[in-house]
C-alpha positions as CSV (number, residue, x, y, z in Angstrom):
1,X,-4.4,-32.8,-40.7
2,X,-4.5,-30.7,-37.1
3,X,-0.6,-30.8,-37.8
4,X,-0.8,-29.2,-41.1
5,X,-3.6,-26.4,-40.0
6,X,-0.8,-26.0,-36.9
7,X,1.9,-25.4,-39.1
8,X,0.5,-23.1,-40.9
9,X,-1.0,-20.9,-38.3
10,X,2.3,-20.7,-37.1
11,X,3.8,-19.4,-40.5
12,X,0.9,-17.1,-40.7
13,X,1.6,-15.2,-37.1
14,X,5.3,-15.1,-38.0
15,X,4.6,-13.4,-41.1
16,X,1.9,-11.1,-40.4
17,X,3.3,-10.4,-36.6
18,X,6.0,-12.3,-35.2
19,X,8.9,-11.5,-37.7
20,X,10.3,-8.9,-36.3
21,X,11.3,-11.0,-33.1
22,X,14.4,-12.4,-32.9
23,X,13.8,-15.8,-30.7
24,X,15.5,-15.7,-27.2
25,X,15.2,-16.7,-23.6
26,X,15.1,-15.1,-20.3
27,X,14.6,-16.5,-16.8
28,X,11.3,-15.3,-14.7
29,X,11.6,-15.0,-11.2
30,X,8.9,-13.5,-8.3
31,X,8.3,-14.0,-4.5
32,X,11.3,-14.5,-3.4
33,X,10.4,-13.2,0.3
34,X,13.9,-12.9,1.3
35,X,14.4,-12.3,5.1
36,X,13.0,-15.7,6.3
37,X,13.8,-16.5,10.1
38,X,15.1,-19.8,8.6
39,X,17.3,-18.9,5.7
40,X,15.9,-20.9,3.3
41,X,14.3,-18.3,1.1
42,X,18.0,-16.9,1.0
43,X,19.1,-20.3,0.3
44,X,16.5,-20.7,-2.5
45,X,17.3,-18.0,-4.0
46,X,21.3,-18.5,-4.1
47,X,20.2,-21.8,-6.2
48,X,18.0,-20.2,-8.7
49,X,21.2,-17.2,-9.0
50,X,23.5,-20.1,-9.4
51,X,21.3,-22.0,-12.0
52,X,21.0,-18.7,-14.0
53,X,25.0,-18.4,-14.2
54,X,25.5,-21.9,-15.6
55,X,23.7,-21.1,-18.5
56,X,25.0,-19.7,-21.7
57,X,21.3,-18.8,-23.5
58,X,19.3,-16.6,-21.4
59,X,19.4,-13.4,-22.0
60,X,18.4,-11.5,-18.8
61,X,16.2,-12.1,-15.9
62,X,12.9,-10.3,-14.7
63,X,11.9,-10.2,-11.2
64,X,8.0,-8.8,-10.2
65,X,7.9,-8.2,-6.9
66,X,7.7,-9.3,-3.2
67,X,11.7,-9.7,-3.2
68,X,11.8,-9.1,0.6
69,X,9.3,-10.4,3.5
70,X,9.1,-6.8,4.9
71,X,10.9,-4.4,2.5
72,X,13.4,-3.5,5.4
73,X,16.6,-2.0,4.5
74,X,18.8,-5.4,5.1
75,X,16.3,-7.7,3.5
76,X,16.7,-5.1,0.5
77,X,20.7,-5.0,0.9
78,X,20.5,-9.0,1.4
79,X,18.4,-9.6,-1.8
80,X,20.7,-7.1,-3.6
81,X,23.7,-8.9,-2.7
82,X,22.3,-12.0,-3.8
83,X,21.1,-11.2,-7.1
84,X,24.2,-9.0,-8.0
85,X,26.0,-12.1,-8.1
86,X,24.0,-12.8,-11.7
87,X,26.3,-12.9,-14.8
88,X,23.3,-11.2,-16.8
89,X,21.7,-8.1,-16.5
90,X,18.5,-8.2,-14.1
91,X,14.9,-5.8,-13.9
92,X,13.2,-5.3,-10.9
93,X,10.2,-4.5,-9.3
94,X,8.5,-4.4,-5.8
95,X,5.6,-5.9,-4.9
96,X,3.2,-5.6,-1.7
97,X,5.5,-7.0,0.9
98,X,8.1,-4.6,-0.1
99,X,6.3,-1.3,0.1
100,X,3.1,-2.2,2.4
101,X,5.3,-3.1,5.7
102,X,8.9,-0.9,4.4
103,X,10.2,1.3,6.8
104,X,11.4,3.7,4.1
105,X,8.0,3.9,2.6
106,X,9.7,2.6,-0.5
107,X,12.1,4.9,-0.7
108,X,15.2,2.4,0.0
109,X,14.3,-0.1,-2.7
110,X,14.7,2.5,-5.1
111,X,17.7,3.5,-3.9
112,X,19.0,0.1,-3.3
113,X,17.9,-1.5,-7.2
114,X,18.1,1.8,-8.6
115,X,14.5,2.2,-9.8
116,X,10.7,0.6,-9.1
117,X,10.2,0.5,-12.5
118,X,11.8,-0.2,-16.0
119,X,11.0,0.2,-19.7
120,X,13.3,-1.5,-21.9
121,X,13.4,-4.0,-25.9
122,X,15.0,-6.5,-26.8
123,X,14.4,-9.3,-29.8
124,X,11.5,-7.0,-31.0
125,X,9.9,-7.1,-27.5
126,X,9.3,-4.1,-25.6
127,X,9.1,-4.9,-21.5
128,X,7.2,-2.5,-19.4
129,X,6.7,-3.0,-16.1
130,X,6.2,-0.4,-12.9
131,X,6.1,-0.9,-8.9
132,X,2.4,-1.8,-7.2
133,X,1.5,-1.2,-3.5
134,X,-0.2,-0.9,-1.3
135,X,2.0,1.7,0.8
136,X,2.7,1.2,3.9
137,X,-1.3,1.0,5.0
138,X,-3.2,-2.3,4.3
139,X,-5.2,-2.1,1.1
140,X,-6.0,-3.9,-1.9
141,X,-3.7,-3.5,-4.5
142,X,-2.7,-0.3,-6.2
143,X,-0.3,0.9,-9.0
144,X,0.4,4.5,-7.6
145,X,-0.8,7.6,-9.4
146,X,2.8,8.8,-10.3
147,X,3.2,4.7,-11.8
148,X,0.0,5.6,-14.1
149,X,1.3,9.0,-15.1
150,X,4.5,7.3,-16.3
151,X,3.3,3.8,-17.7
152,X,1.2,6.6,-20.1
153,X,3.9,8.8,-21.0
154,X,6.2,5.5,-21.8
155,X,3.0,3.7,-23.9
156,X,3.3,6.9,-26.6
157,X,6.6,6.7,-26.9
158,X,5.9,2.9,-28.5
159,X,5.0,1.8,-32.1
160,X,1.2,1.0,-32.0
161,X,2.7,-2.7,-33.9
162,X,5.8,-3.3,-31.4
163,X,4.9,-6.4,-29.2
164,X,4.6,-5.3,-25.4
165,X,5.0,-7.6,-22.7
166,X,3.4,-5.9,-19.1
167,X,4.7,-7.3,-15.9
168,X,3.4,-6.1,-12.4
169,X,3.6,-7.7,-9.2
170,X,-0.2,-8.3,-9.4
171,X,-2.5,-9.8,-11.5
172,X,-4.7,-7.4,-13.8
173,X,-7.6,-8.2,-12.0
174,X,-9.3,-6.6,-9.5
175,X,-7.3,-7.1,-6.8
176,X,-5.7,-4.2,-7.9
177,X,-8.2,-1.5,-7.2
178,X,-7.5,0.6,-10.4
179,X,-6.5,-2.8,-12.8
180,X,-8.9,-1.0,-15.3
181,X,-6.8,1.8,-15.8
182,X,-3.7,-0.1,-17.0
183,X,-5.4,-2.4,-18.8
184,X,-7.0,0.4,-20.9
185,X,-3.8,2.3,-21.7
186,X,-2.5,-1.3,-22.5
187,X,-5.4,-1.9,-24.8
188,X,-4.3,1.4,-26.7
189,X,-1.2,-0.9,-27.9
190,X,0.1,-4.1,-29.4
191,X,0.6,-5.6,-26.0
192,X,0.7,-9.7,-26.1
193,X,0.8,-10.9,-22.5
194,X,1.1,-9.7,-18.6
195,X,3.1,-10.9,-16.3
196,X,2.8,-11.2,-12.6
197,X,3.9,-12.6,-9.4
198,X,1.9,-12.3,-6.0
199,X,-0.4,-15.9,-6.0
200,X,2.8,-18.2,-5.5
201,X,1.2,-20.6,-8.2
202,X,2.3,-21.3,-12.5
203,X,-0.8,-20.4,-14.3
204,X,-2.6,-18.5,-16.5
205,X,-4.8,-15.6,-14.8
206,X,-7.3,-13.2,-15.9
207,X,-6.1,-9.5,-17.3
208,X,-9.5,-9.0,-19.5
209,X,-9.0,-10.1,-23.0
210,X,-5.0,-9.9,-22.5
211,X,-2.9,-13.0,-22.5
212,X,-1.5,-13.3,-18.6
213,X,0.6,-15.7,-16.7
214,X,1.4,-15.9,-13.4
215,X,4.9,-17.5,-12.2
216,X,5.3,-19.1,-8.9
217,X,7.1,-17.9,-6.1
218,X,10.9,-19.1,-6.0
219,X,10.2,-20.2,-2.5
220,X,10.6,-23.9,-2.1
221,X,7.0,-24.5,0.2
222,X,6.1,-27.8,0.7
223,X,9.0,-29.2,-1.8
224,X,12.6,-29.7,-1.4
225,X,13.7,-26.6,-3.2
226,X,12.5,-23.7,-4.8
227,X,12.2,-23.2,-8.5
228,X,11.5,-20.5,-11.2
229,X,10.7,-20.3,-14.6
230,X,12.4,-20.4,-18.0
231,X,10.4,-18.2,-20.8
232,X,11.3,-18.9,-24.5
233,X,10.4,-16.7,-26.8
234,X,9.9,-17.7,-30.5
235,X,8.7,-15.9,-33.7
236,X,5.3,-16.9,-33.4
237,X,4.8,-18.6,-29.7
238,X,5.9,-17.4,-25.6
239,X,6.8,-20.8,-24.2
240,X,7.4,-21.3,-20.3
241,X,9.0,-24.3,-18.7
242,X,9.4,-24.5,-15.0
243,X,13.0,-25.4,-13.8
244,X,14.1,-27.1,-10.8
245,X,17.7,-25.2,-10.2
246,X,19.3,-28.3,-8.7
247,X,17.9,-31.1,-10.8
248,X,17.8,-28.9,-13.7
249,X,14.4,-30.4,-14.7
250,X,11.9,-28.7,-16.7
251,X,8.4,-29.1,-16.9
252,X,6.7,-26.7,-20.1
253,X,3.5,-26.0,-18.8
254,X,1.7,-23.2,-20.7
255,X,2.2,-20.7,-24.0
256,X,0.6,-17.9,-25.4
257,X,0.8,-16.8,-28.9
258,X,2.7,-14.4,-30.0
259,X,0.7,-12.6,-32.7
260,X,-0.4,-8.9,-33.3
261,X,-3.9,-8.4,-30.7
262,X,-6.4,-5.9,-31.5
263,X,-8.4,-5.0,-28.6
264,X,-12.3,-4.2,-29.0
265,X,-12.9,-0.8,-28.0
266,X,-16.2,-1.0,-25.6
267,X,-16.3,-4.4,-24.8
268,X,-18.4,-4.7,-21.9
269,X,-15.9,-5.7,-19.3
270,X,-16.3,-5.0,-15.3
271,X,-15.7,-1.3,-14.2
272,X,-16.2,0.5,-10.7
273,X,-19.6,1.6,-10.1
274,X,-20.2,4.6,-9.3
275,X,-24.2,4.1,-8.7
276,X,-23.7,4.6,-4.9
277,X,-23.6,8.3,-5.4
278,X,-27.4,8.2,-7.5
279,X,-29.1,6.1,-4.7
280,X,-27.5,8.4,-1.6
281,X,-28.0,12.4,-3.1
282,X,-27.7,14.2,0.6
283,X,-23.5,14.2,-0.2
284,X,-22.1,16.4,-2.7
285,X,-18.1,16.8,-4.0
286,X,-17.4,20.5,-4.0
287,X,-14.6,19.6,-5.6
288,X,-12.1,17.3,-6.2
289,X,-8.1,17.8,-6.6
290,X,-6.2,15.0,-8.7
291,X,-2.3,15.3,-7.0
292,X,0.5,13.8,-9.3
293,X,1.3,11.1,-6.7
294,X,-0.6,8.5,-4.2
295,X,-2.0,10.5,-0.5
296,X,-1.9,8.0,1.8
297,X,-2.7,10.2,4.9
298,X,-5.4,12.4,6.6
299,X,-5.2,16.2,5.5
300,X,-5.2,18.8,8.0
301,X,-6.9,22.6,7.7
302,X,-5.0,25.5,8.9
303,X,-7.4,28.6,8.4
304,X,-8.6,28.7,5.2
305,X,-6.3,26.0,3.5
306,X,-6.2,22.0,3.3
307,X,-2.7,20.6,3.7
308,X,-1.6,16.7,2.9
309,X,1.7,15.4,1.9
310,X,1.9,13.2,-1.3
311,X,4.4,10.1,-2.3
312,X,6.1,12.5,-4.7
313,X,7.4,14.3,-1.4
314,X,5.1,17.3,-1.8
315,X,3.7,18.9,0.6
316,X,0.7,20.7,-1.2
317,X,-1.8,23.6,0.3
318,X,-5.3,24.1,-1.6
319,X,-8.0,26.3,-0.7
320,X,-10.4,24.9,1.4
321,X,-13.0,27.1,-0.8
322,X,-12.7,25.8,-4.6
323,X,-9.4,23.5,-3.9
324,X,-7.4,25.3,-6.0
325,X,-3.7,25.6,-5.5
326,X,-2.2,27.8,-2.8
327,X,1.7,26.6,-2.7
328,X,3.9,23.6,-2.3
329,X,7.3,22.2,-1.1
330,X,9.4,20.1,-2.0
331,X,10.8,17.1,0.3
332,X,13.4,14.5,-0.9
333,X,11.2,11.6,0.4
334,X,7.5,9.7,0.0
335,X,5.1,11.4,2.8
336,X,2.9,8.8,4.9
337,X,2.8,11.2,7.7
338,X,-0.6,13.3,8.3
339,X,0.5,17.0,9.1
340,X,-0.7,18.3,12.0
341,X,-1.2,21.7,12.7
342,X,0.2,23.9,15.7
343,X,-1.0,27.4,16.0
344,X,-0.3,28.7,12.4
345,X,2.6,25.9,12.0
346,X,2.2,23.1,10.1
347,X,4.6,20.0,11.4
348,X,5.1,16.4,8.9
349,X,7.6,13.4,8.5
350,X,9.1,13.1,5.4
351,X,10.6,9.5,4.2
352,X,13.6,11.8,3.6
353,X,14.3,11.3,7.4
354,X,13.2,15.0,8.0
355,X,10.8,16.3,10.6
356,X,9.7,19.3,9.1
357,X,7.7,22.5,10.2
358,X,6.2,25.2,7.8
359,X,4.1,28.6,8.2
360,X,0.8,28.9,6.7
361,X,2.6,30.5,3.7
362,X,4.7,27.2,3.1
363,X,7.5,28.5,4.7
364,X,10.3,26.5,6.2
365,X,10.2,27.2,10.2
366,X,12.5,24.8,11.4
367,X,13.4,20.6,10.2
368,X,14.6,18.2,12.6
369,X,17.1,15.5,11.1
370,X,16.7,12.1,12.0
371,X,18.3,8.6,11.2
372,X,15.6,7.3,9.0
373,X,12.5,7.8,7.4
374,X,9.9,9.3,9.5
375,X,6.6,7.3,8.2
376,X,4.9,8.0,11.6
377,X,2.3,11.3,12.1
378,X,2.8,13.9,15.0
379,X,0.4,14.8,17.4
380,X,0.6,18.0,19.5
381,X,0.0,19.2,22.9
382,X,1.5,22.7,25.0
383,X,4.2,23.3,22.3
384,X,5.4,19.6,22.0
385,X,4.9,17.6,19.1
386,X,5.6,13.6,19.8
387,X,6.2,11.3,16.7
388,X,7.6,8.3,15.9
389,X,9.7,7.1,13.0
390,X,11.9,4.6,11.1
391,X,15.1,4.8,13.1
392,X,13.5,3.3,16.2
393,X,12.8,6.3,18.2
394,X,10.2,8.2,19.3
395,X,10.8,11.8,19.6
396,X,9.2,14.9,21.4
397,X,10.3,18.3,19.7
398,X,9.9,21.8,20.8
399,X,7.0,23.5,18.1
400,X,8.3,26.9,18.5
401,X,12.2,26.0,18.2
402,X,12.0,22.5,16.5
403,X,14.7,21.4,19.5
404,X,14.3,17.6,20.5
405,X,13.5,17.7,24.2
406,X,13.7,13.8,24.6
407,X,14.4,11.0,22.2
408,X,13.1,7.1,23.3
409,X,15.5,5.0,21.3
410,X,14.5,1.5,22.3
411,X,11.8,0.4,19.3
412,X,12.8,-2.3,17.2
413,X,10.6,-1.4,14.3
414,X,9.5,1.8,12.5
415,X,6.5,3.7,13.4
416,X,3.9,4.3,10.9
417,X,1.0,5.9,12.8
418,X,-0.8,8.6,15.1
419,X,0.0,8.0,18.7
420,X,-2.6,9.5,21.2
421,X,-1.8,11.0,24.6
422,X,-3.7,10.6,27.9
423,X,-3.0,12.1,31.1
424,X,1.1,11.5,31.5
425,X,1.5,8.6,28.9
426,X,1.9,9.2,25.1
427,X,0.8,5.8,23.4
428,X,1.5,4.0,20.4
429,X,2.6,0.9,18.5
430,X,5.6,0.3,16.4
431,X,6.2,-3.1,13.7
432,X,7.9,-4.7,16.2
433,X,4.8,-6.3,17.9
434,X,4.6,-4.3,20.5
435,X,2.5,-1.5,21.9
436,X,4.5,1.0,24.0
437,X,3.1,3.8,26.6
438,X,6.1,6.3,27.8
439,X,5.8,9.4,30.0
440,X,5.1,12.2,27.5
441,X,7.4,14.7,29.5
442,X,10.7,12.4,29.8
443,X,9.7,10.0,27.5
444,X,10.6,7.3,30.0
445,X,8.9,3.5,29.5
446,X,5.7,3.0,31.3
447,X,5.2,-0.3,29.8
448,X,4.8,-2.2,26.6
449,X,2.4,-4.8,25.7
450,X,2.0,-7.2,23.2
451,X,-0.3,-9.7,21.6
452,X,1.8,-12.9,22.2
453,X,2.7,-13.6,18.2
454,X,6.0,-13.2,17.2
455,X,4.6,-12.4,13.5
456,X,5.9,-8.8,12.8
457,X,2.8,-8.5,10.5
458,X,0.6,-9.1,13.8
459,X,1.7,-5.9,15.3
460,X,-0.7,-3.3,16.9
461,X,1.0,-0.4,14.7
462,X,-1.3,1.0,12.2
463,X,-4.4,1.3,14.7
464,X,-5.2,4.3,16.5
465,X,-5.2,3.4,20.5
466,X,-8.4,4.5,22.0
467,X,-7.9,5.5,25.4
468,X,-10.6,6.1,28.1
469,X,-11.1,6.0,31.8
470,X,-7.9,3.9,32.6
471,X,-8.3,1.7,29.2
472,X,-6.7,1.4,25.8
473,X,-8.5,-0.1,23.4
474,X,-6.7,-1.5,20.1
475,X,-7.5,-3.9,17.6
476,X,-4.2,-5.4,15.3
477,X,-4.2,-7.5,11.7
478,X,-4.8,-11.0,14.4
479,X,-8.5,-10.1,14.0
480,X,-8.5,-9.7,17.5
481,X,-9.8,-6.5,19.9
482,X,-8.4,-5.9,22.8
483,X,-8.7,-4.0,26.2
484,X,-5.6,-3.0,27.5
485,X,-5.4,-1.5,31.9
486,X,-3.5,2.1,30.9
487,X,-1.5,2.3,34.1
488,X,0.1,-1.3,34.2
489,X,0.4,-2.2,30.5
490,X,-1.9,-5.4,31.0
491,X,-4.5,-7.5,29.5
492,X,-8.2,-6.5,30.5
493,X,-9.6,-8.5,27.9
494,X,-9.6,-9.9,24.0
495,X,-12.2,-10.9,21.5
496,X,-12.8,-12.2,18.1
497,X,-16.4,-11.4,18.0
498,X,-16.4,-9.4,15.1
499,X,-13.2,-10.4,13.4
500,X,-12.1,-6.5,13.7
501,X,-8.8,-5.6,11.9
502,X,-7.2,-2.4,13.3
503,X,-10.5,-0.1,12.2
504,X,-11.7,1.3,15.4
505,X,-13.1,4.7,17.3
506,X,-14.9,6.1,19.7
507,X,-19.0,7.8,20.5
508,X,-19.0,11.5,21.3
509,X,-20.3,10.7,24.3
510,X,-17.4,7.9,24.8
511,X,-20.0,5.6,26.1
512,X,-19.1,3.2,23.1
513,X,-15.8,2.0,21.1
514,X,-17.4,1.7,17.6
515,X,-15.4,-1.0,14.6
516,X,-15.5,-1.7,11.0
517,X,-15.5,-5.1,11.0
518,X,-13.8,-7.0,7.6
519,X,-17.1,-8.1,6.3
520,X,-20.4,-5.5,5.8
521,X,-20.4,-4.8,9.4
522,X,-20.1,-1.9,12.1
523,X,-20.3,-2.8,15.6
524,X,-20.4,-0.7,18.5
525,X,-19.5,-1.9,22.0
526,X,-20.0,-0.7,25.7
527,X,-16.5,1.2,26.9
528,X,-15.9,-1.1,29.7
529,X,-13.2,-2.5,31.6
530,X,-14.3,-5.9,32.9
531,X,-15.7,-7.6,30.1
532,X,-16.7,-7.0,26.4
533,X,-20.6,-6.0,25.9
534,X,-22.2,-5.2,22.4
535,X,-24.7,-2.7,22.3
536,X,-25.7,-3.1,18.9
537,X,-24.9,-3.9,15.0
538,X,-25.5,-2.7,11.3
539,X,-24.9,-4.2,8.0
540,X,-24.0,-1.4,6.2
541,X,-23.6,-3.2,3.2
542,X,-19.7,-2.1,1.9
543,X,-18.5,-5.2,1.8
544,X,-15.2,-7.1,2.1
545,X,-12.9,-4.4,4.3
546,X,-9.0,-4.0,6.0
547,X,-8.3,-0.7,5.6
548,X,-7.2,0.9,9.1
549,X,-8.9,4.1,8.8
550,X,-10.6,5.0,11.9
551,X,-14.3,5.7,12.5
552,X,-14.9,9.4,13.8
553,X,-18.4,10.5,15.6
554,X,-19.1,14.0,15.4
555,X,-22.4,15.9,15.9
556,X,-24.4,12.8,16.6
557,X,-23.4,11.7,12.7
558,X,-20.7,8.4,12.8
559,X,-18.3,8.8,9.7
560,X,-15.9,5.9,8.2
561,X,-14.3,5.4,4.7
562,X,-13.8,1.7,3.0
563,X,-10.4,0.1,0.1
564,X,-12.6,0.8,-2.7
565,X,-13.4,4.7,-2.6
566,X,-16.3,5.4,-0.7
567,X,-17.1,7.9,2.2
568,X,-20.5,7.0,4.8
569,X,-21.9,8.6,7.0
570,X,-24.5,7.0,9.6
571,X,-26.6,7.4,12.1
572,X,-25.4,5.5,15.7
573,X,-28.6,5.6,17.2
574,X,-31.1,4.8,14.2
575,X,-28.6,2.1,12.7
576,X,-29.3,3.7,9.6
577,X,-27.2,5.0,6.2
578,X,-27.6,8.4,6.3
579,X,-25.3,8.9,2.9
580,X,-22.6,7.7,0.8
581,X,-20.2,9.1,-1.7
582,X,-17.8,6.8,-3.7
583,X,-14.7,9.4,-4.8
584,X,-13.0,6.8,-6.6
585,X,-12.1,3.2,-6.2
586,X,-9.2,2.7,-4.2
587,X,-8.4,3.2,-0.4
588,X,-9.8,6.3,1.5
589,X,-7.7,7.5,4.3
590,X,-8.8,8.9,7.6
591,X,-10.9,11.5,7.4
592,X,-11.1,14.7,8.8
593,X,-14.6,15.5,10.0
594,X,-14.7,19.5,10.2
595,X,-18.6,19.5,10.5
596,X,-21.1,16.8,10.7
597,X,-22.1,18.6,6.9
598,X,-18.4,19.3,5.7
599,X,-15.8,16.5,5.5
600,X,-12.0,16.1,3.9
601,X,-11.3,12.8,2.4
602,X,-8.4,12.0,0.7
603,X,-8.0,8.7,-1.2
604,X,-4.4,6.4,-2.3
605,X,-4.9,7.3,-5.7
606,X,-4.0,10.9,-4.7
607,X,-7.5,12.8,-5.1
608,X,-8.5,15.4,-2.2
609,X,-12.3,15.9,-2.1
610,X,-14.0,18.6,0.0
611,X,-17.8,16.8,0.6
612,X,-20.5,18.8,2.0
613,X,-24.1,17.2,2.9
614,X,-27.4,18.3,3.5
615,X,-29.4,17.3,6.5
């Protein structure tokens, strides 16, 4: 009897739903992490492309994300190779390894697959899927603001009956910081199932009321060889098979239905809450300006103006009064790179592998060409702006001219952040593990220092260096702080006290080295050379935390920002909340403190807020 009711279901869904697909297969690949020290991921993957070609009924191949360990430009040119050698057409997308460590700040793997995203039907289907990050600083996951504004514009342009399946590197949960977002505009439609990478594992995952599977990683692990899937889809039924590309076995593990979904409108699913902002009233948002693309920097103020550069390649100029629109221009890359301002000059990198310098007006001054992207943000002092970028130097540049007065061409990763510059040394790390100190006025090597792992991931290179009486203080993704003799380049000390991640700053007073610690916590220790003292700690209750945005003390008020949107301010001597402000959920960058009462924030989503408090 559970037969019959079967078979009838199923000629129920392929008459009221199903009928317009055609049945077909396609192969479902993710994670293939391709620039392992060992080959094998390359190796794996060579297998699964070899698999593909010897058979006759797939129909094309998907591919969500993490296709590189480290989105550099040969792991991107490697994978490429590889993949190229398929006898059927292939869709691609990045996921979190390839944007959050890339040294084009994405850039290349657009230029190297062609696209981050794709939209395309076939059998009555129609695929969607667009690139997640986060961008080259740690954060939870994020489908950028430009992604959004497209997925949107693409959703109207499909029946409200065609069957859409969604694929995304992540899982529609919340480890993507604005998951609720897609999944509402996905609601809006007649889309069957999600797709995703990212958790290395076959199995269904949670994307609301949506159907979603997640396919393992092609990666062999613990096994002999690595594997991917095999998806059949059927008039009424998605069916997916696991397929070992040596053996050729398959194993089906799960299926979802395919059948016409109407979503409830209101159902009372898990959104971001914004209550923060009625328990803490002293902040208020002046206002608030929604860019077209992710700002994954600090803005700077020139005069009467707020500039920040956005992953569309503008860079935008508001008024600090209402936040309205003042001007723009136009780069050819992504910008990561905090401006800085000189004077009435304004000086950024561009992933377009331009240094550039602009008037107060927007104006082009001078741009510097380099070999790469420049990722990294300059810092300024008597005419000379120092940065770093993606071609392995480290450059000082004339302000006034925009001449490079010395170039240090020995990194052997990109630069991504704010170096800092005491007495004779400019200082600063780079994704190649190490943390270099050259003479800011030859830009010779002092010395460079490193944490002992040979992980690339480990580097000190998204943390700002402290630096005080002879000391640099740094904390990198190991969890571990560190105290670091400025002159020689060695060791004073390390810790894993407060399992600190790259999070760091320093008192007014520069009696203490404050950190965000990853869980709830803010710690403050005594600036000291011979051994780590703690003066005190406060639970200040945000959370799980690894964003590397540092803290910043001004007028006896201690300022930091958390992943999921929100902006505190405390008091260092009470150990007490003063106020908090949630601007939205995803990452706030560093921000820039213009008065212990009036603060910039910007957030990864691409929102610039201008918060004033009251005391």
């Amino acid at each position: 009897m559970k037969r019959n009711v079967f078979f009838l279901m199923v000629i129920f869904y392929s008459v009221v739903a199903g009928a317009q697909t055609k049945p077909f297969q396609f192969a479902f690949i993710s994670d293939t992490h391709i620039g392992s020290p060992d080959g094998k991921a390359e190796e794996d993957l060579r297998r699964t492309v070899q698999d593909i070609n010897s058979q006759s009924n797939l129909a094309f191949v998907v591919i969500t994300g993490d296709i590189t360990e480290l989105g550099t430009n040969a792991q991107l040119l490697l994978a490429k190779q590889i993949l190229d050698s398929l006898n059927i057409k292939y869709y691609i997308i990045p996921g979190n390894h390839d944007t959050g460590w890339s040294e084009s700040g994405g850039l290349n793997f657009t230029k190297v697959f062609g696209s981050d995203k794709f939209s395309f039907a076939y059998g009555g289907i129609h695929f969607i899927a667009c690139a997640s990050g986060p961008y080259v600083r740690m954060s939870d996951g994020h489908v950028p603001r430009d992604a959004v504004n497209w997925l949107t514009d693409q959703l109207k342009n499909i029946g409200n009956n065609e069957p859409i399946i969604f694929l995304n590197h992540y899982p529609l949960d919340n480890g993507l910081d604005n998951w609720y977002e897609v999944i509402d505009l996905l609601k809006k439609k007649n889309t069957i199932l999600a797709l995703c990478g990212h958790g290395h594992s076959n199995r269904p995952v949670q994307a609301e009321d949506i159907p979603a599977v997640m396919g393992r990683s092609n990666l062999r692990a613990k096994a002999a060889v690595g594997g991917y899937n095999r998806v059949q889809v059927n008039a009424d039924s998605i069916l997916f098979w696991e397929r070992n590309p040596v053996t050729k076995e398959e194993r089906d593990w799960t299926a979802v239905a395919n059948k016409k979904v109407n979503y409830e409108t209101g159902k009372g699913y898990t959104r971001p809450d914004y209550s923060i902002n009625e328990k803490y009233k002293k902040a208020t948002a002046i206002w608030t300006f929604q860019s077209d693309a992710n700002i994954i920097s600090t803005p700077a103020v020139l005069g009467d103006i707020v500039v920040f550069g956005n992953q569309a390649g503008l860079i935008q100029a508001l008024k600090l009064k209402d936040g309205s629109k003042v001007w723009s221009y136009k780069t050819e890359g992504p910008i990561f790179s905090s401006p800085t301002v000189s004077g009435q000059k304004i000086v950024v990198g561009s992933a377009d592998g331009n240094i550039y310098c602009l008037d107060a007006r927007g104006k082009l001054v001078w741009k510097l060409k380099t070999k790469a992207a420049v990722l990294g943000s300059p810092i300024v002092s008597q005419n000379t702006v120092y940065i770093g970028g993606s071609d392995h130097q480290f450059r000082a540049i004339n302000v006034s001219t925009g001449k490079q007065i010395w170039s240090f061409d020995s990194l052997k990763g990109p630069v991504t952040s704010l170096p800092v510059l005491y007495k004779d040394k400019v200082i600063f790390g780079a994704w190649d593990t190490n943390l270099y100190a050259l003479n800011k006025n030859n830009g010779k090597l002092l010395w460079k220092w490193t944490n002992g792992s040979s992980v690339i991931n480990f580097s000190p290179a998204a943390c700002i260096p402290v630096v005080y009486q002879g000391v640099v203080y740094v904390a990198a993704p190991d969890r571990v702080f560190t105290a670091i003799d400025a002159t020689l380049g060695t060791t004073l000390w390390r810790t894993k006290e407060s399992a600190v991640r790259e999070s760091i700053g320093i008192s007014e007073d520069s009696s203490l080295l404050y950190a965000k610690t990853m869980n709830d916590t803010i710690v403050a220790y005594y600036t000291n050379k011979e051994k780590l003292e703690t003066a005190w700690k406060y639970n200040a209750g945000y959370g799980y935390e690894h964003t590397p945005s540092a803290l910043i003390e001004k007028g006896g008020v201690l300022f930091f920002s958390t992943k999921n949107g929100v902006v505190y301010a405390m008091d260092p001597k009470k150990k007490e909340t003063l106020w908090a402000y949630k601007i939205d959920n995803s990452m706030v960058n560093t921000l820039n403190v213009l008065t212990k009462n009036t603060i910039i924030a910007a957030t990864m989503d691409g929102k610039v807020c201008l918060l004033k408090t009251t005391d």
